[in-house]
N, C-alpha and C positions, 0 to 999 in steps of 0.2 A: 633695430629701429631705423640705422641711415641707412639699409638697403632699401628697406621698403619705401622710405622715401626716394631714395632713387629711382626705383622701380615705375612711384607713379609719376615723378618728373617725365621718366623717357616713354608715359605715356600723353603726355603733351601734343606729339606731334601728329599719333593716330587722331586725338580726337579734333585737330584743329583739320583734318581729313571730314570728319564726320560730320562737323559743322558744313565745312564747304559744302558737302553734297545734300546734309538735311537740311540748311536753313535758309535756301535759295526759296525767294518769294515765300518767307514764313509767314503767319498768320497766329495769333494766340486768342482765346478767350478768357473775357472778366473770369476772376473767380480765380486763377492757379498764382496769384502771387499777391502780397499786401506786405506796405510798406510796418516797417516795426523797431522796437527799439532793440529787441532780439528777434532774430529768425528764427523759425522751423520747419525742418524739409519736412516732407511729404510725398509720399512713394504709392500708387494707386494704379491697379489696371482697370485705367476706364473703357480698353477696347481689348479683344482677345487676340493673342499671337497668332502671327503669320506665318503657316508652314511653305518657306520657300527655302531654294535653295543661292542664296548669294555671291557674288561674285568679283566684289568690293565691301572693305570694312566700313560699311554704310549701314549707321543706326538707323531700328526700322521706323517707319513713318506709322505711327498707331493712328492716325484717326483715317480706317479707311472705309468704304460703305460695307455694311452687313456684318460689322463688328461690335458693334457697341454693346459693355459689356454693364446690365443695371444695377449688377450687386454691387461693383468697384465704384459707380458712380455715386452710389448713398455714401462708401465710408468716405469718399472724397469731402461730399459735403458734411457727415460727421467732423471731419476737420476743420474745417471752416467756422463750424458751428460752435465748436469749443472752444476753439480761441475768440468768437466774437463775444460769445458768453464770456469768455477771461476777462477782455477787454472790457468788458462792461459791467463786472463785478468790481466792488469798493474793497472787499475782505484779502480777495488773490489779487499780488502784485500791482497795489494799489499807483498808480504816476508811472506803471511803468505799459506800455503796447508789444503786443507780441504780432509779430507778422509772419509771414510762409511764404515760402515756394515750394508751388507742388507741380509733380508729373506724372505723367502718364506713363505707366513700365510696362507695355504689353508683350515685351520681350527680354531676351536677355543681354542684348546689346542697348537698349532706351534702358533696362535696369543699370546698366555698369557709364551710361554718358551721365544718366540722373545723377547716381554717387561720384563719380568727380563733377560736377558739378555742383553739390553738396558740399565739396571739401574744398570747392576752390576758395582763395583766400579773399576777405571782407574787401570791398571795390576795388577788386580784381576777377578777371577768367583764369586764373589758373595757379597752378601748384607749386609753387618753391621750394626748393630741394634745404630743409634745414637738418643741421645736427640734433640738434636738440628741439623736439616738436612741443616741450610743454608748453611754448611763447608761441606755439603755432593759432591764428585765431584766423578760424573758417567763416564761411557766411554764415553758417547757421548753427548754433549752439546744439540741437538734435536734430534724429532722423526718427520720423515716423514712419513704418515700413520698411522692408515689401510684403507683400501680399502673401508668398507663398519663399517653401522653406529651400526650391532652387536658388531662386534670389534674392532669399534671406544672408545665404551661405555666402555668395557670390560680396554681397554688401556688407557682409559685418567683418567678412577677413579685410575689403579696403577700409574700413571704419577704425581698425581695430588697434594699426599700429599708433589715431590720433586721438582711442579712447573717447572717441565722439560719443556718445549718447546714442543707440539706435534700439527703438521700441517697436517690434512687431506684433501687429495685431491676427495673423492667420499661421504665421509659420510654428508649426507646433514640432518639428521635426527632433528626437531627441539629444541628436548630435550638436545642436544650436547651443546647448545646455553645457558642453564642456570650456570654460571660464577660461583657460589656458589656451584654448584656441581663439574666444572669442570675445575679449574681457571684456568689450562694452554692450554687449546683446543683453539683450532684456525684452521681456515682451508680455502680453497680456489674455493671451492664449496658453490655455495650460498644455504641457510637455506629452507628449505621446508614449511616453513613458506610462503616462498614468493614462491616458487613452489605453491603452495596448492592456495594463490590469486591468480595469472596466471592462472591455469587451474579453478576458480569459473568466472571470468573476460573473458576467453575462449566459457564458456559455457554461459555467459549471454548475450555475443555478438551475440550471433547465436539463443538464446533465448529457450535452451535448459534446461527445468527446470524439467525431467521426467526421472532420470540415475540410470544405476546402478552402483555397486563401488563394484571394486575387489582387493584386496592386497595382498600383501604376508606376510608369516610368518616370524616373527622378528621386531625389533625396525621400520627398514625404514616402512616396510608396512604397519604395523598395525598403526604406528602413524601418519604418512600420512593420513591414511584413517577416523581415527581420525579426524583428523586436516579437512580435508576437509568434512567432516559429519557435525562438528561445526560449518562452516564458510559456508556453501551451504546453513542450513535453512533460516537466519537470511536476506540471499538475493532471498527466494521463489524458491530455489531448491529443490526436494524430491528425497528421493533415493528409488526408488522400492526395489530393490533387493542388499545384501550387502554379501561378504563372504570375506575367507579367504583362499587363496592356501598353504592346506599344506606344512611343511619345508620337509616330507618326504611324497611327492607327485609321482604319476608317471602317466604318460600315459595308460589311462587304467582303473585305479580302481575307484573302485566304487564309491568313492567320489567325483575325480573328474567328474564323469560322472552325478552322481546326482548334482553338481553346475554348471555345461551344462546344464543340463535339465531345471534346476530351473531358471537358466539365460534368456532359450530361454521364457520360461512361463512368465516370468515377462514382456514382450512385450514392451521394453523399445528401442528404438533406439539408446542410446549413451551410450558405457558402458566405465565408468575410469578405467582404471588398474595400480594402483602404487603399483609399483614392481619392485623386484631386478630382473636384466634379467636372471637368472637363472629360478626363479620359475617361471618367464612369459614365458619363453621355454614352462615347462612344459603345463602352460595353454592354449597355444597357439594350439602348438598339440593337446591339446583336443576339443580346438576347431575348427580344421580342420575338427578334426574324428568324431565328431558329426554336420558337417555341418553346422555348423550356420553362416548364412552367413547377406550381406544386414545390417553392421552395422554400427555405426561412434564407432571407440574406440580412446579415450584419454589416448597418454602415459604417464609417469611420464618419468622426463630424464633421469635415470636409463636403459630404454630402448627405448628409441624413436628414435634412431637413430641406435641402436649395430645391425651389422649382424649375429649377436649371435641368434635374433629371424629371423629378414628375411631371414634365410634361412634355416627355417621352411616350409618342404614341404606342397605348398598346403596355404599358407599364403595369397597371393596375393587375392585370392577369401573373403575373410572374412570381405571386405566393404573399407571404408573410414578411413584413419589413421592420427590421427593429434596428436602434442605429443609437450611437453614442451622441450628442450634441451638446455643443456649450451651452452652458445655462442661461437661461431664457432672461434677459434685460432688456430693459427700454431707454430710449432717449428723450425725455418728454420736451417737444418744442419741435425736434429733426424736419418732421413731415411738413411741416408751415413754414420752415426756414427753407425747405426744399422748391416750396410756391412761392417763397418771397424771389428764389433768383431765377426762378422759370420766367417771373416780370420785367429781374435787371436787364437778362440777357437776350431780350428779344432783336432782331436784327439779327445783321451776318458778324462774321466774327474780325476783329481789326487785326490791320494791318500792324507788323510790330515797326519799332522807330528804329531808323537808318543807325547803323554802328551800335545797336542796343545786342546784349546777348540773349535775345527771345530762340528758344525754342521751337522746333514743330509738335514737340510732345507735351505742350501748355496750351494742347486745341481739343474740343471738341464739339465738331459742326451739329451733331445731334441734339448739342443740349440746349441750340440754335430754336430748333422747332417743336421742343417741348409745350403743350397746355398744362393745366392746373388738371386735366382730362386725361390727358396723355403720355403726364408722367411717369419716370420706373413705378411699377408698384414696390413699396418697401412692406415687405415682407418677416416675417418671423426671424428666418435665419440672418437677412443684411442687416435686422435691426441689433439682431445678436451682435453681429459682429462690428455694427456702427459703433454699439455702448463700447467694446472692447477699445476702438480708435479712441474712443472719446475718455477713457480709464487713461490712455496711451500720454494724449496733449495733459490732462489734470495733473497725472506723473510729476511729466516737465515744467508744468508752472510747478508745483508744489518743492520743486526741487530746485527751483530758481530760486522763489519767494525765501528757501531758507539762504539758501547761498547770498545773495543780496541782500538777509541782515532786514529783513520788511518789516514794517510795525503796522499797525492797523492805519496810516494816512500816507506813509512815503516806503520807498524801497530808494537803496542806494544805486549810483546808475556805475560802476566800476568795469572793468572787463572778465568778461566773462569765457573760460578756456573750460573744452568741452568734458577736459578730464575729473573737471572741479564738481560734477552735479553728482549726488549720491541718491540711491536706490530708494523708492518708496514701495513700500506695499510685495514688494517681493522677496524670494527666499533665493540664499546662497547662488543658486544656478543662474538667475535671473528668471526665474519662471513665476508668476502667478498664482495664488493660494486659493484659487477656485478650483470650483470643481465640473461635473457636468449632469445632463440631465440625459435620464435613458429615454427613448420615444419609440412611440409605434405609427406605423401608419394607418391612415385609417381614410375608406374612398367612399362615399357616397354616392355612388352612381361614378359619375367623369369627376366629380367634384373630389378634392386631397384637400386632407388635414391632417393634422397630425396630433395624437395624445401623449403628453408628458406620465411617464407609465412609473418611473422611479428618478433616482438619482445615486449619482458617485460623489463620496464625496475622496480626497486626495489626503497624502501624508496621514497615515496610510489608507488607500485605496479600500473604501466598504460601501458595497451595492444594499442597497433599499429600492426593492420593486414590488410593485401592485402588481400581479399576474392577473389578477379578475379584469382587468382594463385593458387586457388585449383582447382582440379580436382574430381568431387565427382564419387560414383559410382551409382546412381539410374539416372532415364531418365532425358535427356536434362538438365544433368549436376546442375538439381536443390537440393537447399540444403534439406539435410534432417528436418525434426520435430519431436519434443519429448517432446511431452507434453501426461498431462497424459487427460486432458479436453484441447479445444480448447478455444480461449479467447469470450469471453462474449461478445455481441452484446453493444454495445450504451447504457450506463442507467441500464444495468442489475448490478445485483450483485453477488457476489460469494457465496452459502451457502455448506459448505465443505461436502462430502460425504464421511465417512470412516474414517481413523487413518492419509491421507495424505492432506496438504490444498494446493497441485496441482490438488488434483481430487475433482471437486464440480457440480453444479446445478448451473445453470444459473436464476436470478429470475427477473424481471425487479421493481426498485425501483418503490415505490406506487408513487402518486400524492402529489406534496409538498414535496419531498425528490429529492435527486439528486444524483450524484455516483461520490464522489471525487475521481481521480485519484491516489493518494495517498495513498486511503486504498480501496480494490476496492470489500471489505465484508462487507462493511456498508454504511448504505445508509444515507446521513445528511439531516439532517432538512432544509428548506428555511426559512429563515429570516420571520417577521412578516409582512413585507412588501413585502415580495416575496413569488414568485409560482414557481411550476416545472408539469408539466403534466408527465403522469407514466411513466418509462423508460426515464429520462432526465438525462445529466450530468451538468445542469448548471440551477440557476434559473432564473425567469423571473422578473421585476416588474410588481406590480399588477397594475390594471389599477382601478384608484379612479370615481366613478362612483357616480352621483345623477341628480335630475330632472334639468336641466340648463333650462335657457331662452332660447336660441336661442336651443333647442330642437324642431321639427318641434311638436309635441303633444305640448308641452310647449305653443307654439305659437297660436294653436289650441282654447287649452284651455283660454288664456287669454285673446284673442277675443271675446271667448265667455261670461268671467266673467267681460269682461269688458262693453258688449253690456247689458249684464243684469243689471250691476251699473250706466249705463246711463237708462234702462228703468225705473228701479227704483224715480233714482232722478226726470226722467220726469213727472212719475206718481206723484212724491208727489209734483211738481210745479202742476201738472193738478188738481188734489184734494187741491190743495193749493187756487185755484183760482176758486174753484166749492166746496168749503166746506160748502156754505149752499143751496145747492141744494139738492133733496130729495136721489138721488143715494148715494152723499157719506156722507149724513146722518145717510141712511140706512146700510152704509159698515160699522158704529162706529163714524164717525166724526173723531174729532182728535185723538182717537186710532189708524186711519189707517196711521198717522204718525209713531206711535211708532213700530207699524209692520209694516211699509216702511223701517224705520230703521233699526231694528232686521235685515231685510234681507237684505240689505246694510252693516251691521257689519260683518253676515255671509258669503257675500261674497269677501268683503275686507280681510275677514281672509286666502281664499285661496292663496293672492298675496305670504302670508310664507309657501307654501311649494313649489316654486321652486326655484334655486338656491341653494350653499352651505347651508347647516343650521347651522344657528347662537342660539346663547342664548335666545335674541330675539323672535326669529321666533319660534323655538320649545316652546317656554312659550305659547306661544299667539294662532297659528294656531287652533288648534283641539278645545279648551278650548273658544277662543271667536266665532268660527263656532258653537260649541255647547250652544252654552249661546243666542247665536243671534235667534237662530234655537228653542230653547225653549222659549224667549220670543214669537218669533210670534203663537207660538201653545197656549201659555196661553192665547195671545189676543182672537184667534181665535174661543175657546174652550170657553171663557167668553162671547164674542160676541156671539157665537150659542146658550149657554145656558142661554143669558139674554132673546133672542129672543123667548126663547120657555115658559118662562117665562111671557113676557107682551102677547103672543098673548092666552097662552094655562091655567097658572095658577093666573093672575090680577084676573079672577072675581070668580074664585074656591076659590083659598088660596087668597085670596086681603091681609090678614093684613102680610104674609112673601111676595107679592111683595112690600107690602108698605116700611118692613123694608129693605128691596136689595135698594128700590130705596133712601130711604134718606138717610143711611149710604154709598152710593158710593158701592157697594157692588163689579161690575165691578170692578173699581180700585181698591179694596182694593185685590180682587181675584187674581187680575195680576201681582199685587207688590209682593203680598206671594209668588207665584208660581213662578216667577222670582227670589225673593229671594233664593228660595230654591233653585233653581238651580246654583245658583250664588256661594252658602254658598257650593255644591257638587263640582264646579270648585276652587275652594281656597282649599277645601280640596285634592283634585285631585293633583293641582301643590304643596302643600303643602308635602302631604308623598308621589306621585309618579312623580318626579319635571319631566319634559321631558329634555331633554341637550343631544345636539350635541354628535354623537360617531362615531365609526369608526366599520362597520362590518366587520368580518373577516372571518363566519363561512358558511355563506350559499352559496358563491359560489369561489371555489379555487384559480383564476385569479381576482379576481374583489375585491375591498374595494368599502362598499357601505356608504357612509356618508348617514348618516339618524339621526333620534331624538329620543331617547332611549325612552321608557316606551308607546310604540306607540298606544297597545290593552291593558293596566294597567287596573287592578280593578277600578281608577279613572274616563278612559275612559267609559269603561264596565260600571259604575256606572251614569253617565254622559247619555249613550247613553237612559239607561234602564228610566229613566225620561221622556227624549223624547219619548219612546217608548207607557210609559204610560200617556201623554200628547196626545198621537198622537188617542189614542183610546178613551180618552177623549173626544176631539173633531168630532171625527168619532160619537160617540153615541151621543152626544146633537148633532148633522149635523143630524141625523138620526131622533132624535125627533122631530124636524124640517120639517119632510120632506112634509107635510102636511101645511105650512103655505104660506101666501100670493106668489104668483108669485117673485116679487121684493124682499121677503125676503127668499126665498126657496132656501137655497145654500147646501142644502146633494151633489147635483150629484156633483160638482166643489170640494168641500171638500174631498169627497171621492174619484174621479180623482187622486185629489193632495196627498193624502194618498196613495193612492194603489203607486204612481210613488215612492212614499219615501220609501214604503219597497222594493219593486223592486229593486230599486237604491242601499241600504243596502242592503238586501241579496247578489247581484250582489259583492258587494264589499267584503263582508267577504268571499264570494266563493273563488275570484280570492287573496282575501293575504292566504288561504290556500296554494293554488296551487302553486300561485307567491310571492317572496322575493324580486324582485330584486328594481332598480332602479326606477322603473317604476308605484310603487305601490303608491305613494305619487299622481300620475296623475289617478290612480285608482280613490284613496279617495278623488278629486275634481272633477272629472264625478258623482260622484254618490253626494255629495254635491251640486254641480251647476243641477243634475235633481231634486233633495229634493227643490231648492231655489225657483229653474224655475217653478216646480211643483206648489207650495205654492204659487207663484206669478201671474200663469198665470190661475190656479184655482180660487182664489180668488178676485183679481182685475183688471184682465185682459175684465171679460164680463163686470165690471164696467166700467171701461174705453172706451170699444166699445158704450156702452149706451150716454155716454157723448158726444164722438166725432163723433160717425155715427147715434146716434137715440136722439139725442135733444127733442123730442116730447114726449118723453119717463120719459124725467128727469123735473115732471113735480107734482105738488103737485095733480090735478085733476088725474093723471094716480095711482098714488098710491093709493089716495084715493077709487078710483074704483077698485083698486083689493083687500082692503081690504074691503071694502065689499060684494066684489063676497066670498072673502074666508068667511063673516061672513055668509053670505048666506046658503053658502055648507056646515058650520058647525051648522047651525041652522034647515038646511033638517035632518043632521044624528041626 
């Protein structure tokens, strides 16, 4: 704190500089100063800054010709206004006058002479260097203004170390807002903070995510533009194109002409401009004169409303206008208070009194030659912002009136230090609890108005707009677009092209992904139990799929495995009941039980592959069909090759048929080779167990319940037995082929043979090809022709013998064709 009092002691001597040079032959006009029993500054650009370049620290002289500025001049008299209304109110600060000094800030040097001038101390010019400032007592208890958030900045850091009071009524800048920097700021312009959400909230409404953004030079703009850079991405806004309008820009040169040019190349439909309306003059001109027209531009409230730009020749052409604006107030009495001192001040302006500290920045010659005719028009936007000054002074009284302890006839008259006043009507930052009004512009012919289209309201930021009350400019009144890509079909996804993630490539999610709306650059996986086909936004359930009974093949098949387990059983009641007749002598006797059975087990086995599979069913199916199916080939193989035995090698090798036949050689044949096969199925379920599972992979939509390990090395092992059982029997059938009529079974054998590989090739063909459900009815067509095969090969012409040729199944019939066969064996 004693620095900065330092600081502004050793600025004492520039400014006793700046007087010398400005106040030679000063002059002031009525109206910037009243006597009171508290002061209040007042900080106004009633004339606009002077782009020169200086050469001495010499505050600029504001009232010079072709300046005068008519919106600074209503809040000026805004102020005036409210405190004479104070003054003449019985309720506020009753016995007690409140007076002002006001100036003129059209720069930033008359803004920094104004503030020490403000803080010089109570009848005195100038500043005393103290330890302790809270005894410090200035002229003026607060400071109304500045105008704008350059010299907002500028004035509330000198303010800050003596907790002065300073209420601005335009500086909306959001950095104003941090309390640690600027403890006595306050102000009655809402924070550009919530500006900056309104116009992102503006453009998401309308779905406008492809802009570009122009500011001005200085705090409001550039941190504006800031501010809405940061707060646009995070809601999928890009900004193509970005600049800044110089502070010393003009019509014309070549900069501005190259960020025309650059603007128009950037082919963006909506371009923001947050800007003080001075420099948006400038840019607006330039964009007349470079024609660009056909756009939507977003104002900041700075200018979205000021006739300061509309009436910018040539404006009207340059598209669609929508703009943030404070909300719309009035000052009822302003405009009459404004005629009453158009009357006071008539004449030239007085001389100030010898040794007085008048100012040159407490004139202005203009307001000299005003009429009741002639006067600023007060318009929409100064009156906005007049109500704001006039919010500003109410503040200050109300924050007097408690501090002085007022009762409704007297206030107490004590001393009054600027740190003692407490905040009215605002929140924590020093901001404002309003909000704003959204607007369009709207031209009738040359004539500008403007419609109130919605509104923002603040804490937190929520837009309410009437879109049927605009008027746009492109055909049939349709809203513009600005996007930089158009949105993505159903199920596509976003894959970003370039530096911007508005401008991408449309891609449709794969198969089994989906496009969460949420994030709409990534494609999510479905669930294990869900699908998506390509390009989907949502998944499906899969559909759980296996052979069921009431499948019509289902039904197909089990008629059929069932007609062949009743032929079965028949035969073996017919051979049961004809077992010692010469036919089913000759078939093996009661071997042709055991291979009745075998093929009654194997096709009993098929009943476990349809239906869910169980633990059960997967054990047993593949494993007892193959075991069944291997026994009957070992009988079959032992039968043909006992046969070729007694008729071909009894009286060659007699002493090895001797030993085949007292050892059982038959049975002992058929038990090994069963064994064996038996000891390959134990080992099969043993390290390749089959058990129930759930597929997932072969086809997208579908779960296929099936029984795991289906073609295993166990299988494969399994089969390759059979295989060579089967050739087995094919060659002793063949050795064969030559013996008695009644014993000559090559061609039936080998029928039933050739049908079994058929069957098998057939089936490895189609689970190539085929995965699905349906493959399980595969592997019992081709089982149930191996079974059918086997059965209708071998005991099928037995059977006919028995039941349609009786005369046949006859010991004299056999005997006679073993001897026709020894006959024909004793000719060769």
């Amino acid at each position: 704190m004693f620095v900065w009092a330092a600081y502004l002691l050793s600025l004492q001597l520039p400014i006793a500089f700046c007087w010398a040079y400005s106040c030679h032959k000063t002059e002031s006009s009525p109206g910037f100063s009243l006597p009171g029993d508290y002061l209040l500054g007042g900080l106004f650009a009633l004339h606009s800054d002077c782009l020169q370049v200086r050469h001495r620290p010499q505050v600029t002289r504001c009232d010079r010709p072709n300046s005068f500025n008519g919106h600074g001049y209503h809040l000026f008299q805004a102020m005036r206004f409210s405190i004479e209304e104070i003054n003449n109110s019985t309720a506020l600060l009753p016995n007690i006058s409140l007076g002002y000094e006001l100036f003129d800030v059209c720069s930033e040097s008359a803004n920094v002479y104004a503030t020490l001038r403000v803080l010089a101390q109570r009848g005195t010019g100038h500043l005393e260097m103290q330890r302790d400032l809270h005894n410090y007592s200035s002229k003026v208890v607060a400071l109304i203004g500045p105008d704008n958030t350059d010299h907002a900045v500028t004035t509330a850091s000198l303010l800050g170390p003596f907790l002065m009071p300073m209420i601005s009524y335009e500086a909306s800048s959001v950095a104003l807002s941090t309390k640690r920097q600027y403890p006595s700021f306050l102000r009655t312009i809402p924070s550009d903070k919530h500006q900056v959400e309104a116009m992102v909230l503006l453009l998401r409404s309308f779905g406008w995510v492809w802009i570009s953004l122009i500011g001005s030079y200085g705090d409001y703009g550039q941190l504006g533009v800031q501010a809405l850079e940061e707060l646009a991405a995070p809601q999928g806004i890009c900004i193509a194109f970005k600049d800044i309008v110089p502070f010393s820009a003009q019509v014309g040169d070549p900069k501005m002409q190259q960020m025309v040019h650059r603007l128009a190349q950037a082919r963006t439909t909506v371009i923001v401009v947050f800007s003080n309306r001075y420099l948006a003059r400038v840019f607006f001109m330039s964009v007349v004169l470079a024609n660009l027209t056909g756009k939507v531009w977003i104002a900041s409230e700075d200018w979205a409303i000021s006739t300061y730009i509309t009436k910018v020749p040539g404006i009207q052409g340059i598209g669609t206008v929508l703009g943030v604006a404070i909300q719309r107030r009035r000052v009822p009495g302003l405009k009459e208070f404004e005629e009453s001192y158009i009357r006071e001040v008539k004449g030239s302006p007085r001389s100030c009194p010898e040794g007085s500290w008048c100012s040159t920045n407490q004139l202005c010659r203009e307001c000299h030659t005003f009429t009741t005719q002639s006067m600023p028009w007060l318009g929409a936007f100064s009156m906005s912002a007049a109500y704001n000054v006039y919010q500003a002074v109410y503040a200050v009284a109300h924050g007097l009136h408690q501090l002085l302890g007022c009762t409704s006839e007297t206030c107490s008259r004590g001393p009054v230090y600027p740190w003692q006043k407490d905040t009215v009507a605002f929140d924590d930052n020093g901001d404002p609890l309003g909000g704003y009004n959204i607007i369009s512009w709207d031209w009738n012919g040359p004539e500008w108005t403007f419609e109130v289209i919605g509104s923002a309201s603040v804490s937190p930021v929520q837009l309410d707009i009437n879109k049927t009350k605009i008027q746009w400019h492109g055909k049939n009144n349709q809203v513009p677009t600005s996007v930089c890509t158009t949105d993505c079909l159903e199920g596509h996804h976003r894959v970003v092209v370039g530096s911007h993630h508005c401008c991408f490539e449309c891609i449709p999610c794969e198969a089994g992904t989906f496009l969460n709306k949420s994030d709409l650059h990534i494609c999510q996986p479905c669930a294990k139990e869900e699908w998506a086909p390509e390009g989907s936004t949502t998944c499906f359930p899969r559909t759980v799929e296996f052979l069921a009974w009431q499948e019509p093949i289902s039904l197909v098949l089990l008629t059929a495995n069932t007609l062949l387990l009743l032929l079965l059983v028949g035969t073996t009641g017919l051979f049961a009941r004809h077992l010692h007749t010469p036919v089913v002598r000759s078939a093996g006797g009661r071997l042709c039980f055991l291979m009745l059975g075998s093929l009654a087990a194997g096709s009993c086995s098929f009943y476990g592959f349809f239906g869910e599979p169980t633990v059960p069913t997967c054990l047993l199916r593949q494993p007892l069909f193959s075991l069944g199916f291997a026994v009957f080939l070992s009988c079959l193989t032992i039968r043909s090759f006992q046969l070729v035995i007694i008729f071909k090698f009894s009286t060659k090798v007699p002493t090895f048929y001797h030993t085949w036949a007292q050892n059982h050689g038959a049975g002992l044949s058929v038990t090994a080779s069963s064994t064996v096969h038996l000891l390959i199925c134990v080992l099969w379920l043993a390290v390749w167990t089959p058990l129930p599972t759930r597929e997932y992979q072969r086809f997208p939509h579908l779960v296929i319940l099936e029984c795991t390990e289906v073609n295993s090395a166990g299988f494969l092992l399994a089969f390759t037995h059979n295989i060579l059982l089967s050739v087995s029997t094919f060659a002793c059938s063949y050795l064969g082929k030559e013996l008695p009529e009644n014993y000559n079974e090559a061609k039936c054998v080998t029928f039933s043979l050739l049908l079994n590989f058929v069957s098998w090739i057939a089936f490895f063909t189609t689970s190539i090809i085929y995965q699905g459900s349906y493959l399980p009815a595969v592997y019992v067509m081709a089982g149930l022709a191996t079974l059918s095969g086997g059965f209708s090969g071998y005991f099928l012409p037995k059977c006919y013998v028995i039941l349609c040729r009786p005369d046949l199944n006859n010991a004299e019939h056999f005997q006679a064709s073993i001897l026709d066969y020894t006959r024909r064996s004793g000719s060769t």
